[in-house]
C-alpha positions in Angstrom: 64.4 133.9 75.6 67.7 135.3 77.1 67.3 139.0 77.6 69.8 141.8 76.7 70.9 139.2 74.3 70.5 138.8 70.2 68.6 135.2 70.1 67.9 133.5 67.0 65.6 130.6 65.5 65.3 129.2 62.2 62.7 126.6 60.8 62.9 125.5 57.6 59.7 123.1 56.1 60.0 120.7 52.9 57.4 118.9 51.4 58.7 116.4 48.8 62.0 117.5 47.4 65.2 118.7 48.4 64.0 122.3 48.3 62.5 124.8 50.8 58.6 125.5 50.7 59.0 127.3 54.2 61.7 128.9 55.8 61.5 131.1 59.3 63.8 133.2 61.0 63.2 134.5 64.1 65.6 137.4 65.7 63.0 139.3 67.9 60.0 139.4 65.3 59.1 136.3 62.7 60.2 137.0 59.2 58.5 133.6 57.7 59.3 133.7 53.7 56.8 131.1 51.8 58.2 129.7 47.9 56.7 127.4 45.3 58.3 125.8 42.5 57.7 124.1 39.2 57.2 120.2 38.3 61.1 120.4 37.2 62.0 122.3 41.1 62.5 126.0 39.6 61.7 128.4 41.9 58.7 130.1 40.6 57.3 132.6 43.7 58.7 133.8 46.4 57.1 136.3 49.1 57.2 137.6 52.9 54.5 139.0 54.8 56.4 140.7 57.2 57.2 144.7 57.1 59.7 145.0 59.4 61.5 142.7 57.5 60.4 144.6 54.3 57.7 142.2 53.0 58.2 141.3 49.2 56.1 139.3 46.8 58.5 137.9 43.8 57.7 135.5 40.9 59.8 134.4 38.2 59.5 132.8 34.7 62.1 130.6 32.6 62.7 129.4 28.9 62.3 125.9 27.3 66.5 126.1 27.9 66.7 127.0 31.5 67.0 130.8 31.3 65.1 132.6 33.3 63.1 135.5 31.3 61.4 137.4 34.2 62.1 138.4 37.6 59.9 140.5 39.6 61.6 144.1 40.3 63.5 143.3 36.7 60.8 142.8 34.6 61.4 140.8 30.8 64.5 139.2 30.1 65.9 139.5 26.7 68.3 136.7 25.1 69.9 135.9 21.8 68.0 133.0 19.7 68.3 129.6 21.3 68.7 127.2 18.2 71.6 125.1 17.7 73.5 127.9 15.6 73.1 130.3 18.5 75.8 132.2 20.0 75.7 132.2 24.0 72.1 131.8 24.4 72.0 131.8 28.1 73.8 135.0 28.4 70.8 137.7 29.0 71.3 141.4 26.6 68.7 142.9 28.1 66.4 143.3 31.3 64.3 146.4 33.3 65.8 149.2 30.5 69.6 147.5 31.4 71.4 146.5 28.1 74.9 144.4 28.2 77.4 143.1 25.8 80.1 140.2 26.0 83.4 138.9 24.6 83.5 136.0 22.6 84.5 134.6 25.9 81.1 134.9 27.4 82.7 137.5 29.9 80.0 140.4 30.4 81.9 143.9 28.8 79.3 146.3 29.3 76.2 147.4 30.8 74.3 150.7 30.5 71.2 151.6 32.5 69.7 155.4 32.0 73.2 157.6 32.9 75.1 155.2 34.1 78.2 153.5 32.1 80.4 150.4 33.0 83.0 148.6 31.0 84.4 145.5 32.3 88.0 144.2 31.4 89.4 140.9 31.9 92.7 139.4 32.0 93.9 136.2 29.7 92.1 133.8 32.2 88.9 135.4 31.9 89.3 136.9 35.1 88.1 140.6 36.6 90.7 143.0 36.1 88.9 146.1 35.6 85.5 147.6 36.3 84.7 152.1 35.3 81.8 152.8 35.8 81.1 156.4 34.8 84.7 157.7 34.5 85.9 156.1 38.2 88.0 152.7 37.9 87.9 149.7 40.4 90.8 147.6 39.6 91.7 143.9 41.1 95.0 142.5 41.3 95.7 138.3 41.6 98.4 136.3 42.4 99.7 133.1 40.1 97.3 131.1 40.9 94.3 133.5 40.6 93.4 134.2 44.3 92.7 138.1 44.9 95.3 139.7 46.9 94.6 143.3 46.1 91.8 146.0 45.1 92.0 149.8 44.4 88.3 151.1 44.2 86.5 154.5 43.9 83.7 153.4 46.1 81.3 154.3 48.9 83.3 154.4 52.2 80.2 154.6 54.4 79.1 151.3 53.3 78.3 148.9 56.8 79.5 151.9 58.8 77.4 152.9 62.1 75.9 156.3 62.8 76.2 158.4 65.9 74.5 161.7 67.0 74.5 164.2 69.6 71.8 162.5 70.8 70.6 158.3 71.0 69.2 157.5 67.6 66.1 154.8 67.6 66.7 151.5 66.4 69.4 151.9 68.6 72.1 154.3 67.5 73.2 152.4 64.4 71.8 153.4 61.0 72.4 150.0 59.3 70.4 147.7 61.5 67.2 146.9 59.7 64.9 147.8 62.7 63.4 149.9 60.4 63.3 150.8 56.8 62.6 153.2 54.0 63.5 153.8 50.4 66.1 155.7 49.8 65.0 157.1 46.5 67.9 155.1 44.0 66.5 152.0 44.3 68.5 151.0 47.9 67.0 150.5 51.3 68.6 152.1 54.6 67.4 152.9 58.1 65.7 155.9 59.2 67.5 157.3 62.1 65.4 159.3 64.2 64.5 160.5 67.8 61.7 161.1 70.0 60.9 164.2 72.2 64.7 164.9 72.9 65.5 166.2 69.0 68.6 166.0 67.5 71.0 168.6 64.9 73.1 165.8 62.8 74.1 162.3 62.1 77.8 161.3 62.2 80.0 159.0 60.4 83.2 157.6 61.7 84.6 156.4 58.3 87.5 154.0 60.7 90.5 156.2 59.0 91.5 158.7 56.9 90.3 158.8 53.1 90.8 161.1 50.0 86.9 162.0 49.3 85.4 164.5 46.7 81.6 163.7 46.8 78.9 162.7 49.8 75.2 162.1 48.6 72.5 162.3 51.1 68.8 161.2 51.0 66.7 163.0 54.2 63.0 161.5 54.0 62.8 158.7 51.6 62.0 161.5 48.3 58.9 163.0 49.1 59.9 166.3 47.4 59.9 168.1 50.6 61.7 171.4 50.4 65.7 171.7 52.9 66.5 175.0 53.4 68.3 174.6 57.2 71.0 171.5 55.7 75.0 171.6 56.2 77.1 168.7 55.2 80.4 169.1 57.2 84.0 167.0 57.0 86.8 166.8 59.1 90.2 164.5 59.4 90.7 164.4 62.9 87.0 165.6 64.5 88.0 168.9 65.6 88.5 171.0 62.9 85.3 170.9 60.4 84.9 172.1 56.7 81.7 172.8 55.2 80.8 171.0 52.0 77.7 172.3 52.0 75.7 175.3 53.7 71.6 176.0 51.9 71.9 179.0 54.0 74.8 180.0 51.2 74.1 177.5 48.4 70.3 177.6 48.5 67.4 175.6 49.5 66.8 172.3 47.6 63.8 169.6 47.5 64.3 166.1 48.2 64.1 163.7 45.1 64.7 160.0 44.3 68.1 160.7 43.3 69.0 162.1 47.0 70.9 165.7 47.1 74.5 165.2 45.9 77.7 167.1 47.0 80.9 167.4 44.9 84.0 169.2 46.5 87.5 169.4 46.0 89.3 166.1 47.3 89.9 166.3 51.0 91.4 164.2 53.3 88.6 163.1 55.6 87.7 160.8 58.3 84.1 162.4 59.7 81.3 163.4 58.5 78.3 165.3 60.1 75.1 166.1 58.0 72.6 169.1 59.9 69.1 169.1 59.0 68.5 172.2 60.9 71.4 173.8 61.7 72.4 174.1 65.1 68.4 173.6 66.1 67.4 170.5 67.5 64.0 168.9 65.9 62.2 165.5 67.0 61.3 165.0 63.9 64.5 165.0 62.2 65.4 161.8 60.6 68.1 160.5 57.4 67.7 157.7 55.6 71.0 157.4 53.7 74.5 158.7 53.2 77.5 158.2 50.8 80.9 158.9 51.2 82.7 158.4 48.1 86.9 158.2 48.1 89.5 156.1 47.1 90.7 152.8 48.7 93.3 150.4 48.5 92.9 146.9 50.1 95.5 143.6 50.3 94.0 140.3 50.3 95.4 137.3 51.8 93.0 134.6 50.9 89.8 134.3 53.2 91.8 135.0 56.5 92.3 138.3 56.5 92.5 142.0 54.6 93.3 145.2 55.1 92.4 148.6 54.3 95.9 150.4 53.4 94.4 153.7 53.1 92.6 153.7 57.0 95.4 151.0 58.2 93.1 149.4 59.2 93.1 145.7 59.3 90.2 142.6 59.8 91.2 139.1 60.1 88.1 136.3 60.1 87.8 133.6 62.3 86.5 130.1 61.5 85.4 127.3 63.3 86.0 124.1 61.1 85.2 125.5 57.6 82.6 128.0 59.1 83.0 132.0 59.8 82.1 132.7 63.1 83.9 136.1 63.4 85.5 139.0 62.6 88.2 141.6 64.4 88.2 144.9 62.3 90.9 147.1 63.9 90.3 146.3 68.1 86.7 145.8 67.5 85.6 142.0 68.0 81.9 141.3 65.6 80.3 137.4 66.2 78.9 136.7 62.7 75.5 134.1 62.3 74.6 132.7 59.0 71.6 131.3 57.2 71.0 128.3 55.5 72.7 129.3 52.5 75.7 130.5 54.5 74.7 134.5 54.3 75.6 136.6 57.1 72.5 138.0 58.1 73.1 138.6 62.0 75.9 140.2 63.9 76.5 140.5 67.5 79.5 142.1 69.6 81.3 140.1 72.5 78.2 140.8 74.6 75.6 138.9 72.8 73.4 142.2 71.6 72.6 142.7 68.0 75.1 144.9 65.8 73.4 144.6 62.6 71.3 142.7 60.9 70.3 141.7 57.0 67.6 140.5 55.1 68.3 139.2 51.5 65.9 138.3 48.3 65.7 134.8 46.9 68.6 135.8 44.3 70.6 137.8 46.6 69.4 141.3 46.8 69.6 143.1 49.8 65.6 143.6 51.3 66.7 145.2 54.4 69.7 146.3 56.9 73.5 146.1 56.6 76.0 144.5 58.4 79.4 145.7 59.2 80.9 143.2 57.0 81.2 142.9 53.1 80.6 138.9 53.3 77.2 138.8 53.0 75.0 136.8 50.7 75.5 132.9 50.6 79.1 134.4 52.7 80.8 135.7 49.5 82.4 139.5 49.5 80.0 142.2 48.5 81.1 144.6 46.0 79.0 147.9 47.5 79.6 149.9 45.3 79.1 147.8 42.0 76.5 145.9 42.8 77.7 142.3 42.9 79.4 139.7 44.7 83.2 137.8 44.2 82.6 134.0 43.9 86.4 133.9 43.5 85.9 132.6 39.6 83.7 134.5 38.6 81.5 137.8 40.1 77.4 137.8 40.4 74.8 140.3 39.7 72.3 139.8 42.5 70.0 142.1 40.7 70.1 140.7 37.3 70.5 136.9 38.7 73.2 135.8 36.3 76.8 135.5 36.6 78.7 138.5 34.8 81.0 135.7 33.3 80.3 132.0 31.5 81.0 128.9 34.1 84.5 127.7 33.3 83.5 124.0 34.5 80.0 123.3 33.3 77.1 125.3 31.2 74.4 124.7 33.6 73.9 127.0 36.2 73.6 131.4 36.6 72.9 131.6 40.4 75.0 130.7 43.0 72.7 129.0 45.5 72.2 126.1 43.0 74.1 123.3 41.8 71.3 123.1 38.5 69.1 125.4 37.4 66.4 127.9 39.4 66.8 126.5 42.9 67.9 129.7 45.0 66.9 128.4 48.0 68.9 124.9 48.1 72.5 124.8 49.1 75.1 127.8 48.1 78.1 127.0 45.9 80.4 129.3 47.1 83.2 129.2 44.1 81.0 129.8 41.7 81.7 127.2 39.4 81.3 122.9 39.5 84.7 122.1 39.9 88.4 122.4 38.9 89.0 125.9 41.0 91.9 126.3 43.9 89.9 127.3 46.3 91.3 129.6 49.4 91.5 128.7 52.8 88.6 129.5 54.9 86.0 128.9 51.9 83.3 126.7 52.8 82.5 123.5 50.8 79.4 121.6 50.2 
């Protein structure tokens, strides 16, 4: 294999049927993922071995009707009574302590897990408009003929962003790489960046441009309970002049917990952040595992060619060879983009040939490990961060819960996207999200 360079093999083994029983992925170490299915091809288990890749060990469980009622990591699936009286019995209302309500539209209206509140709203075609979750409002503009051309978001700006340091991280010095991996405490994976013998103060973020920002939640050593009493969260808009969010040495000490230490300010206009672990001391075995930086953002849409972030200025246009993505300029920076056989971004590499980032994703689409510097991730459709699903320009998809958060406008037959009927989510990706009778934008790829 070609040294200095990101290489990459995949194997896929079938036995029988149209579906994957075997599927391998080489990038440096094997991540080999092993699935079974049922006598009608529903995926039924699901598992990986490997723990650099985050092994996992899934099964799943369906209805006489098709729906499926439990999902490792989920847990039971509740849905209304299926007899021929019944009002939308594929559409779940409960699962894993989440409750949801619909429209008489089938379009998903709310969800409540534990503290957290979200209301969906949706224009006369039954698409997006609106998502709050907890107070803070994401809203999604279209043009005549439904295409996205514009978002305004409360959302975590650090999402895909690298880390620097005053010092090489491991792994190299990107956070989001999916060398390694840890818990982050609120049910997310991220990278533990960390040194040897040479120590290191702080990890920085280079948010790309300037944003208005009011909170930044950290998570140091995967929620052990460990006590901080040396930690200082700093900002700055321009990487000279720095303001102190947060300071244990005035504020207190704290202990680490699975909800990570959260910071709430005043908004400021920021572009960098730094986050000390012991102050101006250097330790070897200082390490983070996750940070948030939450703000506002505007983005314009123009189809699948190109976007740009109005608050940074800063624009990405996508590249495609054929129907295919192959890459992406964000600002001057050129990123190559590789897919799986689904179509999900799960390797990136700069004009060199070396790795940038690098994802792993669950049968139904969660993320296992990494992050990549782009939002078009799973099956190649935009992920929503900081909401937890992904834009299948008809509808939008709760990886987590494995259902769409609206009805199929075409047909009544399917709730993931990497099927065409029931339960296969290792066959082919349909990336509309619905049978047929969609414009779809340029640059989306058809099966």
């Amino acid at each position: 294999m070609p040294t200095g360079k990101a290489w990459r093999f995949q194997q896929w083994v079938h036995t029988g049927s149209a579906y994957l029983d075997d599927y391998a992925e080489f990038t440096g170490s094997g991540d080999v993922q092993t699935f079974t299915y049922d006598a009608l091809d529903r995926l039924m288990t699901a598992q990986s071995a490997n723990d650099a890749y985050r092994g996992y060990s899934e099964s799943y469980q369906y209805s006489p009707i098709g729906n499926l009622t439990y999902k490792t990591g989920q847990g039971t699936y509740t849905y209304p009574t299926s007899d021929p009286n019944s009002v939308r019995p594929h559409a779940v209302t409960s699962a894993g302590g989440h409750t949801y309500a619909y429209d008489a539209n089938g379009n998903m209206t709310t969800h409540w897990y534990a503290d957290m509140s979200q209301t969906l709203v949706y224009s006369a075609e039954n698409r997006l408009a609106s998502v709050t979750r907890n107070g803070k409002t994401t809203a999604y503009f279209y043009d005549g003929d439904g295409v996205l051309v514009k978002k305004t978001a409360y959302e975590n700006l650090a999402a895909g962003v690298p880390a620097t340091s005053d010092t090489t991280l491991f792994w190299p010095a990107v956070v989001t790489n999916g060398d390694t991996w840890a818990n982050s405490g609120n049910g997310n994976y991220g990278e533990f960046a960390y040194t040897g013998s040479i120590g290191l103060r702080y990890v920085q973020l280079d948010l790309g441009g300037a944003y208005t920002v009011d909170q930044i939640k950290v998570w140091h050593y995967a929620a052990d309970s460990r006590i901080y009493n040396n930690t200082k969260t700093q900002v700055s808009a321009d990487g000279v002049t720095w303001y102190t969010v947060f300071d244990s040495a005035v504020s207190g000490t704290y202990p680490e917990t699975a909800a990570g230490k959260t910071h709430t300010f005043a908004p400021r206009t920021v572009r960098y952040v730094r986050d000390y672990l012991n102050g101006s001391s250097s330790n070897s075995s200082n390490h983070w595992v996750e940070i948030e930086v939450w703000g506002n953002r505007t983005t314009v849409y123009v189809n699948a060619l190109y976007e740009k972030d109005v608050t940074a200025n800063l624009s990405t246009k996508y590249y495609y060879f054929g129907s295919q993505r192959i890459a992406m300029r964000r600002g001057s920076t050129l990123t190559y983009l590789h897919g799986d056989h689904l179509g999900s971004a799960s390797l990136t590499t700069n004009a060199s040939g070396a790795k940038v980032s690098l994802m792993r994703y669950m049968p139904y689409g969660e993320l296992r490990v990494g992050g990549l510097s782009t939002d078009r991730q799973y099956t190649g459709q935009r992920r929503e961060a900081s909401l937890g699903f992904y834009d299948y320009v008809a509808r939008q998809y709760d990886p987590a819960l494995g259902r769409f958060l609206q009805a199929d406008t075409a047909m009544q037959a399917s709730s993931s996207p990497t099927r065409r009927t029931r339960s296969r989510s290792t066959a082919t990706a349909t990336p509309w999200g619905i049978r047929s009778g969609i414009r779809i934008p340029v640059g989306t790829l058809l099966f």
